[in-house]
C-alpha positions in Angstrom: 104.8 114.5 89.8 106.5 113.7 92.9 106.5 110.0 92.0 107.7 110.4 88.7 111.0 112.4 90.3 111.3 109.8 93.3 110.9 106.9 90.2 113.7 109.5 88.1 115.8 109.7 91.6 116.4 105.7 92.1 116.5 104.8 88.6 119.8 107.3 88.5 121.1 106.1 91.4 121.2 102.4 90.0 122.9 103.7 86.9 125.4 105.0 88.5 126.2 102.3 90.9 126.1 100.2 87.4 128.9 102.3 85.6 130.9 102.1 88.4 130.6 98.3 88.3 128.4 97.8 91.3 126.1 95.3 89.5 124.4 93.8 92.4 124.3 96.7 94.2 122.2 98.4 91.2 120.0 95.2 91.3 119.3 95.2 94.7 118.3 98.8 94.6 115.7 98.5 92.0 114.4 95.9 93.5 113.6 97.9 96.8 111.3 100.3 94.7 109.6 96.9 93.4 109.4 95.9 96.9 108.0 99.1 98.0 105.2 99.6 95.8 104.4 96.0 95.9 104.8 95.9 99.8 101.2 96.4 100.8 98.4 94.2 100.1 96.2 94.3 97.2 92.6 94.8 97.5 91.8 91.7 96.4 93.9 89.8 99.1 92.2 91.2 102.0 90.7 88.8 104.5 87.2 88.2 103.5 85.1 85.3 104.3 84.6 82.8 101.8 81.7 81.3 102.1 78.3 83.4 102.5 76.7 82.7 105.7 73.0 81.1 104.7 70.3 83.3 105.6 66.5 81.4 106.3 63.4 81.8 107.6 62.1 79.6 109.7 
């Protein structure tokens, strides 16, 4: 729920800056959230080694 009100929160913000004919700076604050949630790494861009170390018995 708290998400949904932060989402609710910027989404108004950049509508207002956009009927007061701040275009960009509506943009540019939408494109923070993006940024935000988007900022961390995904799981599947972790560091993980790519090739599988050979195991043998000698």
């Amino acid at each position: 729920m708290k998400n949904f009100f932060k989402k609710m929160e910027t989404i108004m913000a950049a509508a207002a800056f956009g009927e007061a004919g701040e275009f960009e700076t509506a943009r540019q604050i939408l494109n923070e959230e993006k940024q935000r949630k988007t900022g961390r790494p995904s799981r599947y861009e972790t560091a993980r080694p790519s090739v599988r170390p050979t195991l043998r018995a000698d």
